[in-house]
VOTOR-17304 format. One line per 8 residues: number of its first residue (from 1); for each residue x, y, z of C-alpha. Coordinates in nm, 2 decimals. Layout:
REM VOTOR-17304
NUM = X Y Z  ...
//
This chain:
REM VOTOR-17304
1 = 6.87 9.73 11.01  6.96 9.38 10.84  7.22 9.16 11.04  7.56 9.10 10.93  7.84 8.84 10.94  8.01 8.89 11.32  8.39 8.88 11.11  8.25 9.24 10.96
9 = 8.25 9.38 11.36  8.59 9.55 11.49  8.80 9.24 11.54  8.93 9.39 11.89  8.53 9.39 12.01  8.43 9.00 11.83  8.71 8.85 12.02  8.63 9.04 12.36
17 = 8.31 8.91 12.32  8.42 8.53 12.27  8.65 8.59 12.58  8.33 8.67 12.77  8.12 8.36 12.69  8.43 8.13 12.73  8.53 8.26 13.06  8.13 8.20 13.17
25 = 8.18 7.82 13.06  8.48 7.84 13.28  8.25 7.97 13.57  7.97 7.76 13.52  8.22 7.49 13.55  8.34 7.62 13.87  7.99 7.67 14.03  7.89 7.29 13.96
33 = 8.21 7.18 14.11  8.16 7.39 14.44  7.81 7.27 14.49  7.94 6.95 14.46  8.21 6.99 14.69  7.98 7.19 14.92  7.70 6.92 14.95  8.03 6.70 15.15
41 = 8.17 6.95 15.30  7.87 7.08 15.51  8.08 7.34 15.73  8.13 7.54 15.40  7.81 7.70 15.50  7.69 7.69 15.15  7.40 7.59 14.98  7.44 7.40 14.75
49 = 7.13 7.26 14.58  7.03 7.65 14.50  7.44 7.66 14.42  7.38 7.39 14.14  7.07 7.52 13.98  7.25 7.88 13.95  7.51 7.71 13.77  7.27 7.49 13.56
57 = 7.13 7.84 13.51  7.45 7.98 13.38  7.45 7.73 13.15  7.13 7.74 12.98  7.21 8.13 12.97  7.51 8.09 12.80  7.41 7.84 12.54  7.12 8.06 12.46
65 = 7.38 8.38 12.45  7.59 8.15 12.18  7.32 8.07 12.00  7.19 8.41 11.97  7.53 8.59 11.88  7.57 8.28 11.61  7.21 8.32 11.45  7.15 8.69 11.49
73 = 7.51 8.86 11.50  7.56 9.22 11.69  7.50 9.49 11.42  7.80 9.75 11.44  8.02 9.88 11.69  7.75 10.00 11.92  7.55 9.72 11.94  7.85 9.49 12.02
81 = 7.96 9.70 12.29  7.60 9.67 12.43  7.60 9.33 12.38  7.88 9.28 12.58  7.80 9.48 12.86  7.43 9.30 12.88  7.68 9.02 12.94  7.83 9.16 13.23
89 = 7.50 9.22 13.38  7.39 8.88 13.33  7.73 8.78 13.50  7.73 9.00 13.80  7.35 8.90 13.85  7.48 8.50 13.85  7.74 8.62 14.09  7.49 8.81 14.35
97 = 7.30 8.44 14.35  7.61 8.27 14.43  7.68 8.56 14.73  7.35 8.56 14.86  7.37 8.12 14.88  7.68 8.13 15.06  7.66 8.40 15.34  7.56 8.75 15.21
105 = 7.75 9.04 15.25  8.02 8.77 15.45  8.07 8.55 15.14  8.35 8.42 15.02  8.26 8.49 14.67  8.22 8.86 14.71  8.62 8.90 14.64  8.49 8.77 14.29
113 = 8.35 9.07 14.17  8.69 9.24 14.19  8.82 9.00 13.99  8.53 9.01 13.73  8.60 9.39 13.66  8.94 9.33 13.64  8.89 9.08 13.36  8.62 9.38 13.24
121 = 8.87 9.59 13.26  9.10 9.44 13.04  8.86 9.31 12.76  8.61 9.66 12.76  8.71 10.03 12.69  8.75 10.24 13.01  8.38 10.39 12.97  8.20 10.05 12.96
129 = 8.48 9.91 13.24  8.34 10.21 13.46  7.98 10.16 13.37  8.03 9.78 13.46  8.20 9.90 13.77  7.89 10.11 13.88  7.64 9.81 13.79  7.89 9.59 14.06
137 = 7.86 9.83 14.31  7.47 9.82 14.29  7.46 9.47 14.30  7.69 9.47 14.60  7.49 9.71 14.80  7.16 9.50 14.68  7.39 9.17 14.88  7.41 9.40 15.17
145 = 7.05 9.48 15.19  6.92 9.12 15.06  7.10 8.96 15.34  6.90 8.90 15.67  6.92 9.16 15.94  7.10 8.98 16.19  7.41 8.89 15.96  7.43 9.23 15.87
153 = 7.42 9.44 16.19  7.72 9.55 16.30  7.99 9.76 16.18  8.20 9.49 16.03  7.95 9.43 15.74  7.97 9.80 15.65  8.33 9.80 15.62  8.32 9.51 15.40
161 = 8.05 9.66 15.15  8.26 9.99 15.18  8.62 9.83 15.11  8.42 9.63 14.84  8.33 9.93 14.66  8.64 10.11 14.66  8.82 9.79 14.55  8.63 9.77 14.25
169 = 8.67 10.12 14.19  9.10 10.15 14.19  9.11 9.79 14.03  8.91 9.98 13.74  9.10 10.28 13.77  9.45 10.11 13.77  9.35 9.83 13.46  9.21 10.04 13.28
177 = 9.51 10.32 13.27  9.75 10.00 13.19  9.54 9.87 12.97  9.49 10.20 12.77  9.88 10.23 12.78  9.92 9.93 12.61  9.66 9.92 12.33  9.82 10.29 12.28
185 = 10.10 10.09 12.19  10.00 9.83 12.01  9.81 10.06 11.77  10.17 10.30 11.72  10.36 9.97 11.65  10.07 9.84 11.44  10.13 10.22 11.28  10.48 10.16 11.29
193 = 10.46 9.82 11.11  10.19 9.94 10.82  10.44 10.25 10.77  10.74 10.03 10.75  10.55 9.81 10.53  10.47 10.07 10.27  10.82 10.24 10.33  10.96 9.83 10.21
201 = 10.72 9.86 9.88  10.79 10.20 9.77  11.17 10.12 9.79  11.09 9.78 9.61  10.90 10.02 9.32  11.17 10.23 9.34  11.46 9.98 9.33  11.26 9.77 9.00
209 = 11.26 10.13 8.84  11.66 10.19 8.86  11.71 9.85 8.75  11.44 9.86 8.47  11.65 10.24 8.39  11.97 10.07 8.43  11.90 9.77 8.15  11.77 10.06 7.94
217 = 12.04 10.22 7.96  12.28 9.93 7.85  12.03 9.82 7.58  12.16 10.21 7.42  12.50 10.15 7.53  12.54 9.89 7.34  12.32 9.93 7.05  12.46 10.28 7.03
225 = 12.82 10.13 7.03  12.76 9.85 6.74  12.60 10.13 6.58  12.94 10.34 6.58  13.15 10.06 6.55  13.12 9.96 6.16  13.10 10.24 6.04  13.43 10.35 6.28
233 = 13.63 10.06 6.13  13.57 10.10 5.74  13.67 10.45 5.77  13.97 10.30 5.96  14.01 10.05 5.65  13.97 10.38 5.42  14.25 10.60 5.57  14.49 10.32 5.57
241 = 14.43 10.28 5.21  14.50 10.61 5.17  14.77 10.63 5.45  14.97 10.32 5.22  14.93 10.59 4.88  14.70 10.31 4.73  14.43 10.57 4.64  14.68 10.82 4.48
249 = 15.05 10.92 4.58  14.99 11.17 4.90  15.25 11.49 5.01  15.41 11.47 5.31  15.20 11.67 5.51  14.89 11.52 5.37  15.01 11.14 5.46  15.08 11.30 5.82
257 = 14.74 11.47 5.84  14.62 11.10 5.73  14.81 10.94 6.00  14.66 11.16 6.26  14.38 11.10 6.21  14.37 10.70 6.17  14.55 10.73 6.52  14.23 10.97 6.64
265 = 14.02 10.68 6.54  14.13 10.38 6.61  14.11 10.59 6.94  13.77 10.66 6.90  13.72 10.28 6.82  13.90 10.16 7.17  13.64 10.39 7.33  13.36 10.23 7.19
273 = 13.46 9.84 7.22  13.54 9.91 7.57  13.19 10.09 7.61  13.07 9.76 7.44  13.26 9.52 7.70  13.16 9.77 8.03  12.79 9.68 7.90  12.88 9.32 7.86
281 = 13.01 9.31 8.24  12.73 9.51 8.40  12.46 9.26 8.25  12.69 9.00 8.33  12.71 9.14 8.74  12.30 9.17 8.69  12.20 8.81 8.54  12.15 8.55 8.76
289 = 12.48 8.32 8.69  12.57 7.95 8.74  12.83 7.88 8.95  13.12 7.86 8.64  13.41 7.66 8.55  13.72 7.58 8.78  13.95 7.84 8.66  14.33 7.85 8.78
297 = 14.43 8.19 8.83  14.78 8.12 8.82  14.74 8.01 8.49  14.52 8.33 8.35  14.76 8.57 8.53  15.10 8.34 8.36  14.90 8.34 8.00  14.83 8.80 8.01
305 = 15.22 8.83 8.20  15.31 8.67 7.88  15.10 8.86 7.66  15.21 9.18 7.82  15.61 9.10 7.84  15.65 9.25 7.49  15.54 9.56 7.58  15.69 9.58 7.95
313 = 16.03 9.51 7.79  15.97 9.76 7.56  15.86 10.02 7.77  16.20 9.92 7.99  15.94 9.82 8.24  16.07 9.50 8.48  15.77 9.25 8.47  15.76 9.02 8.74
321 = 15.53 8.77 8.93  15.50 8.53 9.25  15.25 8.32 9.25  15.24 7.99 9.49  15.24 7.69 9.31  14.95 7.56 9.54  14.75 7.89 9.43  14.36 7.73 9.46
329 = 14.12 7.71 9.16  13.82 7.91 9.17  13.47 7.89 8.98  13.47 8.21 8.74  13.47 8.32 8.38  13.82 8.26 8.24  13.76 8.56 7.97  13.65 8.82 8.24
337 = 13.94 8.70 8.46  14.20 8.77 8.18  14.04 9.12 8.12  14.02 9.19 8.44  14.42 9.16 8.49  14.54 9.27 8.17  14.39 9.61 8.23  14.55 9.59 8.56
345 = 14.87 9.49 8.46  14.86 9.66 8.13  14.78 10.01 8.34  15.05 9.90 8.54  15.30 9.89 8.26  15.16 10.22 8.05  15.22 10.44 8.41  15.56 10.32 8.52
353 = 15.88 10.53 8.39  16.13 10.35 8.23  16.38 10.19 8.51  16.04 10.08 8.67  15.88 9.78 8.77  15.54 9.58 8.81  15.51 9.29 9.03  15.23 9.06 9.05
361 = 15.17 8.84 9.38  14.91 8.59 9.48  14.83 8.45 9.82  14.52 8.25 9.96  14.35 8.41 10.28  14.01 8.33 10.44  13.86 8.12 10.18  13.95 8.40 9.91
369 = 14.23 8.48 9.66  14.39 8.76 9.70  14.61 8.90 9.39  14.82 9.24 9.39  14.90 9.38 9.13  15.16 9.67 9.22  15.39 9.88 9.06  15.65 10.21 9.09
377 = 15.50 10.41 8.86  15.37 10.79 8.89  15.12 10.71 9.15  14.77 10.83 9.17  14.70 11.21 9.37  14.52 11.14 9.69  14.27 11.36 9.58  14.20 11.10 9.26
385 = 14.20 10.81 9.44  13.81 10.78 9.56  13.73 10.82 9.17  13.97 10.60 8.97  13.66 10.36 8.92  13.44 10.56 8.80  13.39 10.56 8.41  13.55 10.75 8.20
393 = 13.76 10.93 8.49  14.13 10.97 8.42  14.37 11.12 8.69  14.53 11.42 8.67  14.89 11.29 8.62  14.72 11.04 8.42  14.67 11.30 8.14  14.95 11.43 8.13
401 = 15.20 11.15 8.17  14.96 10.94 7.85  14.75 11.12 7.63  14.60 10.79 7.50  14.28 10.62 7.72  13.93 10.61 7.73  13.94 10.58 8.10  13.68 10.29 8.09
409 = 13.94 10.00 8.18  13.94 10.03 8.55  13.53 10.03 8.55  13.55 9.76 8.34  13.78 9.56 8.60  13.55 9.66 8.89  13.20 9.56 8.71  13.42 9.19 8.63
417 = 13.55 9.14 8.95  13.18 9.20 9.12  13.02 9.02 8.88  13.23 8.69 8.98  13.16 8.76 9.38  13.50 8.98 9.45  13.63 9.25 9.57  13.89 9.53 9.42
425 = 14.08 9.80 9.60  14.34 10.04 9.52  14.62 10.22 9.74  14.85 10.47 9.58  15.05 10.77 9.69  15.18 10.99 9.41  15.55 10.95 9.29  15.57 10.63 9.48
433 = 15.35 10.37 9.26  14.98 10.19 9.27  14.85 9.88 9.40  14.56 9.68 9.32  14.45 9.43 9.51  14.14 9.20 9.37  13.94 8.95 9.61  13.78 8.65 9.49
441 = 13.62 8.35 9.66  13.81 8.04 9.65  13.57 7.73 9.53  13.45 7.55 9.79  13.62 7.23 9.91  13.91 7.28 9.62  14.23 7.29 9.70  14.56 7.32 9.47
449 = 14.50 7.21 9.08  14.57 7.35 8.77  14.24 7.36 8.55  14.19 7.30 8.18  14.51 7.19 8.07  14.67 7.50 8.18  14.95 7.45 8.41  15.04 7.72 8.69
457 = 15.30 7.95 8.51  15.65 7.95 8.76  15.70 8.22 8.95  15.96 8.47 8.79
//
């Protein structure tokens, strides 16, 4: 079977197998430094000329072992695994040498083939850790019997070799059931993360496909509205020719017939421009805008109170507003802001009884505006309240108390208000009146100023 690149190999397995030849450097290292410090240090009891050539040895093994893993890779899973347990071998061989130099089965050293399959533990699966274990205990009982007779009499070196093995044994037993423990859960978070990951794309797909839906959908709002709205206003044009007898003299009931139905469309046209300015503000809310002009909101609000005091007075509707004259300018769309509060106040107005009023108030609070419109109107049922937003959604009492409205205006406000970074709520109780209270971030570092030639309109 032809070799392949080692990156091809379960990564887990390459990198236990790097771990293995740079912990040898690390013990060749070691060896050369104990024979050195052994050849001063005579009472050590260890040899250490056959001390230096074992570590030499190590040496010229390991290079060789680099060499080979570099020039003729380990094919597959299996063959790695094999690989790296010939390692061990050639490790717990280097590591009888050393026991044998430096007092048999009474070295120092032997304590290092605990910690050998400790480290095997942790960098093989438990079957090879077990299998390594069993190769340590051979090599242990070949110390035992390689050592000379006299060293080894006695009960004491029994005890050692059989606390050695038993050693070996549990520190297998116990690394191995941590270490299984933990690559358990490293694979479920490694699940976890994959499945999270795929979870974060499909919503992605998911989220481009409603917005892709949603532009489609206000592409045939509005070419649907255009569509309707010509042909709505020259048949407008037409009955008011008729209506004005220009097209023939007309009967009573004929010119009222006429009349009703010029009202039922110019209806019918306020339903479709304000389906044409709801699509205007949602693409607005969904395009990526700049950060605006400095707008002064006392002077929008003071410029639709004025447009509106016509019909308030008319309506016998008291019109009133208190705005500070150190009201803070904000970045925004001066044409959005003035449709946002003439549907506001103009609601306002169309809902309150004659004898009635409508205030409008303006305060600045945490680096926001905050403007309330309110009035003493019919109120909104509790039940109605959650919905007033939605399009085309009319309360009960609504109906009743006007026949006239799309029920578009306060969708339209909402879709304006977000689109400029605010905020819009309502609180109402039935009988008692409405109030609608619109957020909006104050531009940064501004402080009182009146923008664009517009002064801030007195409080009334």
């Amino acid at each position: 079977m032809a070799s392949r690149p080692l990156e091809t190999v379960d990564p887990e397995l390459r990198d236990r197998m790097r771990w293995l030849i740079g912990l040898r450097w690390v013990a060749a290292f070691g060896l050369a430094v104990a024979s050195i410090v052994s050849s001063f240090w005579p009472a050590l009891g260890i040899a250490w000329h056959p001390v230096l050539g074992l570590a030499l040895a190590l040496v010229v093994a390991n290079a060789l072992i680099s060499a080979a893993v570099a020039r003729f890779p380990p094919v597959g899973e299996t063959g790695l695994r094999r690989f790296n347990k010939a390692q061990i071998g050639v490790d717990l061989a280097a590591l009888t040498g050393l026991c044998l130099f430096s007092g048999g089965v009474h070295s120092p050293f032997l304590a290092f083939f605990v910690f050998h399959m400790i480290l095997t533990s942790i960098l093989l699966s438990p079957r090879d850790s077990y299998e390594g274990a069993t190769v340590a205990v051979g090599f242990i009982a070949a110390i035992y019997l390689l050592t000379d007779r006299e060293t080894r009499q006695g009960p004491s070196a029994v005890l050692v070799v059989a606390v050695m093995i038993t050693t070996v044994y549990t520190c297998v037993y116990l690394t191995t059931s941590i270490t299984t423990a933990l690559r358990a859960r490293e694979r479920e978070r490694a699940r976890l993360t994959e499945e999270l990951a795929a979870r974060a794309e499909a919503l992605r797909r998911a989220y481009d496909e409603i917005e892709e839906t949603r532009k489609l959908e206000l592409r045939y709002m509005r070419k649907v509205a255009h569509e309707l709205r010509s042909p709505l206003a020259a048949a407008i044009s037409s009955l008011q020719v008729v209506g004005l007898g220009m097209a023939g003299e007309l009967a009573e009931r004929q010119a009222q017939m006429v009349g009703r139905v010029e009202t039922r469309m110019r209806q019918l046209l306020k339903t479709v421009d304000d389906l044409l300015l709801l699509a205007r503000e949602r693409a607005r809310a969904n395009a990526v805008a700049g950060p605006g002009d400095l707008v002064s909101l006392a002077a929008v609000i003071g410029a639709v109170v004025e447009l509106l005091e016509a019909r308030a007075q008319a309506s016998g509707v008291a019109l009133a507003t208190d705005l500070p004259p150190d009201l803070p300018a904000i970045r925004a769309d001066r044409e959005a802001l003035t449709q946002v509060f003439t549907n506001l106040i103009g609601n306002g107005i169309k809902y309150t009884p004659e004898g009635g009023a409508v205030r409008v108030s303006a305060r600045a609070e945490d680096g926001a505006v905050a403007v309330c419109v309110a009035d003493t109107g019919i109120g909104i049922p509790a039940e109605d309240v959650p919905r007033v937003f939605e399009e085309f959604f009319r309360a009960s009492n609504a109906r009743s108390h006007a026949a006239v409205g799309t029920g578009l205006g306060l969708a339209i406000a909402r879709s304006a208000v977000e689109a400029l970074g605010g905020s819009i709520r309502v609180s109402s109780q039935e009988g008692v009146g409405t109030q609608f209270t619109v957020t909006l971030p104050i531009e940064p570092s501004q402080g009182p100023l009146a923008v664009s030639g517009l002064a801030p309109s007195p409080p009334e």
